[in-house]
C-alpha positions in Angstrom: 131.6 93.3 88.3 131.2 92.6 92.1 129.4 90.4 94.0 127.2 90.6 97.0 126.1 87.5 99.5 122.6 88.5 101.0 122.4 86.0 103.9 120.3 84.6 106.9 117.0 85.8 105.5 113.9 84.5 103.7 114.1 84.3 100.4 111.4 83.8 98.0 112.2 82.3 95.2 110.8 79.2 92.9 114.0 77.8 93.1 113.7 76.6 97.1 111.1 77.4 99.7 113.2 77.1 102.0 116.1 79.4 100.5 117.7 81.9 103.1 120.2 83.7 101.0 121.1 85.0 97.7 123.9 85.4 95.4 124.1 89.0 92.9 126.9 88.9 90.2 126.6 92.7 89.1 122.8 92.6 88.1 122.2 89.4 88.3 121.2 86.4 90.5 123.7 84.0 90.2 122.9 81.5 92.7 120.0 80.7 95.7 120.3 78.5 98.2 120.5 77.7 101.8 122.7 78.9 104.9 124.7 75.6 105.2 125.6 76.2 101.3 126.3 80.1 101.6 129.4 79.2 103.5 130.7 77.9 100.5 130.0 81.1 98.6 132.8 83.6 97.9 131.7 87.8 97.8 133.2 90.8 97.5 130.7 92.2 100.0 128.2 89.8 102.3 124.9 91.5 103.7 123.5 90.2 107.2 119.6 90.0 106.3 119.2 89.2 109.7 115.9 87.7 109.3 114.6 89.7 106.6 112.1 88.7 103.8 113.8 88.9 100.2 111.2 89.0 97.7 110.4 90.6 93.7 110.4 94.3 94.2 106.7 95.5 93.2 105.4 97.0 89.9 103.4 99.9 89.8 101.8 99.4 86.4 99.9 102.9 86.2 101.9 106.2 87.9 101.7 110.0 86.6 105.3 110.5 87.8 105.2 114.6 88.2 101.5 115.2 89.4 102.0 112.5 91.9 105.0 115.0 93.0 103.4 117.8 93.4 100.6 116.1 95.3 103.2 114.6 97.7 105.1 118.3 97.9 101.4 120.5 97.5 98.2 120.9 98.1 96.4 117.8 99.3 92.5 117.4 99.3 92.4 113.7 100.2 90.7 112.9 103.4 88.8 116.5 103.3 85.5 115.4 105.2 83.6 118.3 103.9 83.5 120.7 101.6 84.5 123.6 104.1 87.4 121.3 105.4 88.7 121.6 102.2 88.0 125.1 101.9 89.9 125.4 104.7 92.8 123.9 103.5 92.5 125.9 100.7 92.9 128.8 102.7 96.2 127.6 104.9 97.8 126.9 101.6 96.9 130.2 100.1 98.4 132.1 103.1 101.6 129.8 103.3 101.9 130.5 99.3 101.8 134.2 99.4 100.2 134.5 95.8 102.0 131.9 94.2 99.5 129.1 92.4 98.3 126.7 94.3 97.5 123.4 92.7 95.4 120.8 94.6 94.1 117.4 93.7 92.1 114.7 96.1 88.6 116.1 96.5 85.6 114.0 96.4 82.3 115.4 96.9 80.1 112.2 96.8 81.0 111.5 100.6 80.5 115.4 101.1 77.5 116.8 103.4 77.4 119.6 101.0 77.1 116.7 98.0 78.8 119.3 95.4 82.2 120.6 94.5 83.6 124.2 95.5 82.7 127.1 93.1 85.7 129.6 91.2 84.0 132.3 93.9 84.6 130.1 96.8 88.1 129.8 95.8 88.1 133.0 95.0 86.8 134.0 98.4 89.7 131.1 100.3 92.2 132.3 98.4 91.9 135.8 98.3 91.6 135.8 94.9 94.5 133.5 93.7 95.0 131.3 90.7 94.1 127.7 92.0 93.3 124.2 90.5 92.0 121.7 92.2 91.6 118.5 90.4 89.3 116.1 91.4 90.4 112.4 92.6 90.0 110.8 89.6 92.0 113.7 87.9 88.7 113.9 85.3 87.3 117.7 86.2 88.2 120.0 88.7 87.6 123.4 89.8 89.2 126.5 88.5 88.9 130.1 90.2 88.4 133.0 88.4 91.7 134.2 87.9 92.9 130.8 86.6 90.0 131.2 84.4 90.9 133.9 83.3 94.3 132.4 82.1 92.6 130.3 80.0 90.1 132.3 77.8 89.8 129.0 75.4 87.6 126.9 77.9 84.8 128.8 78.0 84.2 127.1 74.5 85.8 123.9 74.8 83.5 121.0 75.6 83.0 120.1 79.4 83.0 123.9 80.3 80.3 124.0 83.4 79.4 126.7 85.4 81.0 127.4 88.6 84.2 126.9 87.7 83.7 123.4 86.8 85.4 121.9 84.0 85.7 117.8 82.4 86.7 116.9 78.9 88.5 119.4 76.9 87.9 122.2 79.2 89.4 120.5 81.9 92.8 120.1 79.6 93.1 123.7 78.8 92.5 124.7 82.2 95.2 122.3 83.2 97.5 123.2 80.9 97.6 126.7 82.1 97.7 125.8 85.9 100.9 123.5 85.4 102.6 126.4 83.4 103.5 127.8 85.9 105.4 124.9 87.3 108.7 125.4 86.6 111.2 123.0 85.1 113.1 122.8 88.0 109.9 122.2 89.9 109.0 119.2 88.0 112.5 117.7 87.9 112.3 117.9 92.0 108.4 116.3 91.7 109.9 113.4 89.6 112.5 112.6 92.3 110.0 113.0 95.0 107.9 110.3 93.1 110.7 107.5 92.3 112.1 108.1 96.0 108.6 107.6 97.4 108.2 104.5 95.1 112.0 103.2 96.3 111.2 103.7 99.6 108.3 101.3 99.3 110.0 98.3 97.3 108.6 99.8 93.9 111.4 99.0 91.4 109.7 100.2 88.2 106.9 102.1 87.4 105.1 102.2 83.9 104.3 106.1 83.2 101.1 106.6 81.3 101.9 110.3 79.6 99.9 111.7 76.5 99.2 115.4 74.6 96.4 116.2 77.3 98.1 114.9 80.4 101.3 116.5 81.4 102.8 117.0 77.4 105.7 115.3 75.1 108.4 118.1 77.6 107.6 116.1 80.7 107.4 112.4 79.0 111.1 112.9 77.6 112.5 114.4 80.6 110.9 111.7 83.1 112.3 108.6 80.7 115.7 110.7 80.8 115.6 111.6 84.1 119.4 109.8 85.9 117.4 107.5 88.6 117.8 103.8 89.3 113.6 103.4 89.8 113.0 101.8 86.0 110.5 103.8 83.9 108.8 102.4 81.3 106.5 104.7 79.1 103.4 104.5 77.3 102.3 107.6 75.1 98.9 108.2 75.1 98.0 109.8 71.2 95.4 108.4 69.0 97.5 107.6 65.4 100.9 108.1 67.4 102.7 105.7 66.4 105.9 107.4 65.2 105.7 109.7 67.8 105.6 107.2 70.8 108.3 105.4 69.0 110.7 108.9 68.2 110.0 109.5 72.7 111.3 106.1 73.7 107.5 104.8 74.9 107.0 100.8 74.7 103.6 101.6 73.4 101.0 104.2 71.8 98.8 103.8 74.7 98.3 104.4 78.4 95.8 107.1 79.2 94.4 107.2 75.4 91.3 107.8 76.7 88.2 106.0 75.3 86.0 107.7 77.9 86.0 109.2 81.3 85.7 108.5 85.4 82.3 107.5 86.9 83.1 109.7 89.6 82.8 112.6 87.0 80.0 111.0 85.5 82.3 111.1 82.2 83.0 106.9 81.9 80.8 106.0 79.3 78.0 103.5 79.9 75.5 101.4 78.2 72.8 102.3 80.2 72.2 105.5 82.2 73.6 106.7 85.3 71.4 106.7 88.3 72.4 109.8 89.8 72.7 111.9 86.4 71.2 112.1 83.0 73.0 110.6 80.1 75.5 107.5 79.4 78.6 109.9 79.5 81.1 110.6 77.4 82.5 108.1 74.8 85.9 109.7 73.0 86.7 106.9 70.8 84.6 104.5 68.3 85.6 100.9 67.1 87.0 102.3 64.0 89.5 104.7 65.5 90.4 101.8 68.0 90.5 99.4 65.1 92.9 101.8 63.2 95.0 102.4 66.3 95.4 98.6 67.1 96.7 97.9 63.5 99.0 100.3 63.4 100.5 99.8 67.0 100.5 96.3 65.5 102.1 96.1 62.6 105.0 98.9 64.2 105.6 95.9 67.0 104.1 98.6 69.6 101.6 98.0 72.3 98.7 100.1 71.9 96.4 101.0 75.2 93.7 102.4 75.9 91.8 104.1 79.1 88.5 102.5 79.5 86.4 102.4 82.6 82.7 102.2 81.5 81.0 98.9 79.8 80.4 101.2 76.9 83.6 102.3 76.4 85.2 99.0 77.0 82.6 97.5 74.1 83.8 100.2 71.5 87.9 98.9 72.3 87.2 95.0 72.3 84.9 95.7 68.9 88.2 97.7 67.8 90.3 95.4 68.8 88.4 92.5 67.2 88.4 94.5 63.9 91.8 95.0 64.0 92.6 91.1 64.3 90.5 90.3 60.9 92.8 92.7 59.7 96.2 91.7 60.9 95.3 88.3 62.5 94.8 87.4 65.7 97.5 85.4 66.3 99.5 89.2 65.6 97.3 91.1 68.3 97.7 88.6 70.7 101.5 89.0 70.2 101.3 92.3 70.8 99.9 92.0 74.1 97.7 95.3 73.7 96.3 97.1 77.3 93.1 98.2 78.4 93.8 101.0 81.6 91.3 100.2 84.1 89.1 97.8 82.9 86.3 98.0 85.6 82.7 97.5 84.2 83.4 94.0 82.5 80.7 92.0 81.3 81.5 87.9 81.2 81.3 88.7 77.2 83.7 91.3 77.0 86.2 88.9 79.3 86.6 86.4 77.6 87.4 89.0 74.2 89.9 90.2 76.3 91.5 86.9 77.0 90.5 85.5 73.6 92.7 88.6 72.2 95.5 88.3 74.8 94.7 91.4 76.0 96.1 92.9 79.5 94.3 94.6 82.0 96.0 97.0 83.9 94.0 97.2 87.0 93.7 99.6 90.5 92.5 97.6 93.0 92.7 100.8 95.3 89.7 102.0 93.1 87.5 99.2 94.9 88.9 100.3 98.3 87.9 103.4 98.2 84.8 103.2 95.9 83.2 99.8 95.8 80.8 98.3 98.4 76.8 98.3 98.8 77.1 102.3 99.8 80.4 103.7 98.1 80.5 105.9 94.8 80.0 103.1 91.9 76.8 102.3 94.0 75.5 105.7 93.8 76.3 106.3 90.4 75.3 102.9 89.0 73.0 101.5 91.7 74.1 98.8 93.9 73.4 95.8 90.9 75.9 97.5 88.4 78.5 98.5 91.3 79.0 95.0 92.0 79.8 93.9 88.7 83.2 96.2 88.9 86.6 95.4 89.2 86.1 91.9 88.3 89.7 90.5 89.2 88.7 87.1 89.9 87.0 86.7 86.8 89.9 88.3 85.1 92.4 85.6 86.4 90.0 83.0 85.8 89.8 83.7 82.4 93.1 83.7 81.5 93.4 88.1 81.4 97.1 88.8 82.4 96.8 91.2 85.1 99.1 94.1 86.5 98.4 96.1 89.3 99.1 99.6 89.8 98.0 102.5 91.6 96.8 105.2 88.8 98.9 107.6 91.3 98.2 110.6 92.4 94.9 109.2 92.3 95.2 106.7 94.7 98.6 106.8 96.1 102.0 104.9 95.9 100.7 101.8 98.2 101.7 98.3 97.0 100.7 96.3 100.5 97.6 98.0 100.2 97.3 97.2 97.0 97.5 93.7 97.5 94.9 94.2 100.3 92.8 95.8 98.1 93.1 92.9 95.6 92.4 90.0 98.4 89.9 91.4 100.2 87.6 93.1 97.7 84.3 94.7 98.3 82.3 92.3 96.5 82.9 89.2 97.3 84.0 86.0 95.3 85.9 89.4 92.9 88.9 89.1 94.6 92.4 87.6 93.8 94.2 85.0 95.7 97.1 86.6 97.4 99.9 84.4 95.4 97.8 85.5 92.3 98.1 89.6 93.9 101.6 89.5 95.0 102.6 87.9 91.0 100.3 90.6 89.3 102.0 93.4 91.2 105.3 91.9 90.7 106.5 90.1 87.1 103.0 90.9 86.1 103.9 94.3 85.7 107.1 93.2 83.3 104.8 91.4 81.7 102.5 93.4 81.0 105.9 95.7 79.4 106.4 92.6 77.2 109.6 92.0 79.4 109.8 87.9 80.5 113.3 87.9 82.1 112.3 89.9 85.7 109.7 89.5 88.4 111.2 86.3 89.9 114.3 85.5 92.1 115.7 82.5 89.8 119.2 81.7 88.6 119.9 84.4 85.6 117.3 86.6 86.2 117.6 90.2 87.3 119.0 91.0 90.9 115.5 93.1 91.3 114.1 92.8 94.6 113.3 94.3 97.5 114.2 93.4 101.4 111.3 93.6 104.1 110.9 93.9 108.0 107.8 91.9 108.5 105.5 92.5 111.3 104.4 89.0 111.6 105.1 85.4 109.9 105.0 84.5 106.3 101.7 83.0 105.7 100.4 80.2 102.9 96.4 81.2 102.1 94.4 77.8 102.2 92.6 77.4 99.0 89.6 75.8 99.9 87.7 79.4 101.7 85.1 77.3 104.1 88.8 76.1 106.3 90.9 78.9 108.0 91.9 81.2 105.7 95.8 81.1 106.8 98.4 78.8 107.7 101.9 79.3 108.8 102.3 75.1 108.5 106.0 75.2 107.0 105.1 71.1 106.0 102.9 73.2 102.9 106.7 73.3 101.0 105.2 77.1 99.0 106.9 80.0 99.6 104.7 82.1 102.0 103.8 85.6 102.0 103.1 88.8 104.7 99.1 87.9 105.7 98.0 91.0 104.5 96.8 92.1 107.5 98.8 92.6 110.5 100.7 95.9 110.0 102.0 97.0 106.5 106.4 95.2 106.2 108.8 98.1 106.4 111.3 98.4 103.4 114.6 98.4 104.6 116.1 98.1 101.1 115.3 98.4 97.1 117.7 97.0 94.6 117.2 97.4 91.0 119.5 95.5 88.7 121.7 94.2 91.5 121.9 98.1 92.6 120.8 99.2 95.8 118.4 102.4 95.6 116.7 102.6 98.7 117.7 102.6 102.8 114.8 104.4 104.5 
């Protein structure tokens, strides 16, 4: 095996505070130290960091590997100000495509002057009559033209089928189903690359793929896990009662995207009380007995199970499941398990402390609050401004003991860990967010975690050489704790590794290495 000497940087590590290099033994870290002792050190090959910060690689906990290609390579809706905007953009694509398909994904009407989504004859009309599918943000409906429509005779009478091309539920799967047909294998083998470059690129050394039946099929699972690339995926199958079949794939657990409801910004997350902008609680897709049965099986097979679960009535139906399932198998057995909820955002203080009580982890998208929280964003019209600042309750999360992991539920909210972490901190509501030593640990080994793996995520003698090196635009930064003194303090005296401040510019990657392997020089 060879070794590498990364030296004269900052490197953060629970070992030293001070440490300015690092030692990798083939994939591992085998020593940590200081300049004066590096000189002692013997390498095969010695990297001058020249100042750069050396840190965990990120996690991204949440990632649909080939959509989020073909976003990055397609048609991209995010950002479309208005409904003609994105009509218009539409239209470019349609010309530049020639009649090929045109898939699209990022629109989001509830910011919209128009306040609706396109129509099939408005695609129809932009695309001069193409086959086009444009999913929504949250990936929960989308719009179909008429000719994709057409493709897919079966959602007319599939649940969720609503006029104007608008489908949710099951309609929404066939339709989908039939749009990404035409996607060709070697199309989806480039998206995948496209994805785990992107997340290289931007100190992501593992993501956890959330793949099921109704989301991109058991074809495009096997060949992501399989797929030669140093990025680490980790899979989760998302089938209610699939057990053997998550374990036959390769997945770490029968979960993910096993969806217990919806997305409020389809008005499908299901809720205990109505919606304000709509009639109806949504839609719930599982009950406590189904989770229950789920839980014990994932259980006693040593599997995680997960489930997706946005709305408070969703997220009762899994914690009573999961409680059931621990009179059944014990608790200390579920807890062992370390079982996931995807999401997790409309938490009561009762259904936290289940959570913690059952040891379960919350896989969380602080991106969501970004781009949805606050007194006049998308929860607040669809719950009112009372429920929407009950979301996304991180701080309670931590407090109670919930292991968190952060990801990005990519393509619908992009590859973006530093925003991420921004996200986390400075959260819409206030007294919800997450201390940024608490952000940076969730998006880091609380993603391995979260996997069940306890060797990675920190820079310590042994551990894995996983980390990635960063330009910084400014100086590494401890956050006081007490929030009525000055919220930063670059006082080197505090002896606690320091982090980016999270608000001067993003750090630029200059390098990704995964298992002692470098993956990434942008």
């Amino acid at each position: 095996m060879t070794t590498t000497l990364y030296r004269r940087g900052r490197v953060r590590t629970p070992a030293d505070p001070y440490a300015t290099a690092l030692l990798v033994d083939g994939g591992t870290v085998a020593w940590v130290g200081s300049e004066a002792a590096a000189d002692a050190m013997t390498a095969d090959t010695t990297v001058d960091l020249d100042d750069a910060w050396v840190a965990p690689a990120f996690v991204d906990a949440h990632v649909h590997a080939t959509s989020t290609g073909i976003a990055l390579t397609g048609l991209d809706l995010t950002g479309a100000p208005s409904l003609a905007a994105a009509l218009d953009r539409v239209a470019q694509a349609a010309r530049t495509a020639r009649g090929g398909v045109l898939l699209g994904t990022g629109w989001d009407d509830t910011a919209w002057p128009e306040r609706r989504p396109p129509t099939a004859a408005e695609l129809d009309r932009a695309s001069y009559g193409g086959v086009v599918y444009l999913a929504r943000t949250d990936v929960h409906s989308a719009v179909a033209s008429s000719a994709l429509l057409a493709a897919a005779p079966d959602a007319r009478a599939a649940s969720g089928f609503l006029a104007d091309g608008l489908v949710r539920e099951q309609a929404h799967h066939v339709v989908r189903r039939a749009a990404y047909a035409a996607v060709t294998p070697a199309q989806r083998c480039a998206a995948r690359r496209v994805t785990l470059d992107r997340a290289a690129s931007l100190g992501i050394a593992c993501v956890h793929e959330c793949g099921g039946p109704d989301i991109a099929g058991e074809q495009d699972f096997l060949d992501l896990l399989a797929l030669e690339h140093p990025v680490r995926r980790i899979g989760y199958w998302g089938e209610l009662d699939g057990v053997d079949r998550a374990r036959e794939m390769g997945a770490v657990g029968a979960g993910g995207d096993l969806f217990a409801d919806g997305s409020l910004g389809s008005h499908t997350a299901c809720l205990l009380e109505p919606y304000l902008d709509a009639s109806g609680t949504g839609d719930s897709q599982l009950d406590a007995e189904q989770v229950a049965r789920h839980v014990t099986a994932c259980t006693t097979a040593g599997l995680q199970a997960g489930f997706h679960a946005i709305g408070d009535g969703a997220l009762a139906q899994v914690m009573a499941g999961i409680a059931r399932a621990a009179e059944q198998v014990g608790l200390a057995a579920v807890r062992a398990a370390r079982h996931r909820i995807e999401h997790a955002e409309m938490l009561s203080p009762a259904l936290i402390e289940a959570m913690a009580a059952h040891g379960v982890v919350a896989s969380v998208q602080p991106a969501f609050d970004a781009r949805w929280g606050g007194e006049h964003g998308m929860y607040a019209t669809r719950l009112g401004p009372q429920r929407a600042r009950t979301m996304n309750p991180f701080a309670a999360l931590a407090a109670a003991g919930v292991p968190l992991a952060l990801g990005s539920d990519t393509p619908v909210t992009p590859l973006d860990p530093w925003g991420t972490l921004r996200a986390a901190v400075h959260h819409r509501t206030p007294g919800s967010g997450l201390s940024a030593r608490a952000a940076f640990t969730a998006h880091t080994r609380g993603g391995w975690r979260a996997a069940r793996i306890e060797d990675t995520g920190e820079l310590a003698l042994g551990a894995p050489a996983t980390f990635a090196v960063w330009e910084l635009p400014g100086e590494l930064v401890v956050q006081a704790p007490d929030p009525r003194l000055s919220a930063w303090s670059t006082d080197s005296r505090a002896g606690v590794a320091g982090l980016p401040d999270l608000i001067s510019a993003d750090p630029v990657c200059r390098l990704t290495v995964v298992d002692g392997q470098p993956v990434s020089t942008p």
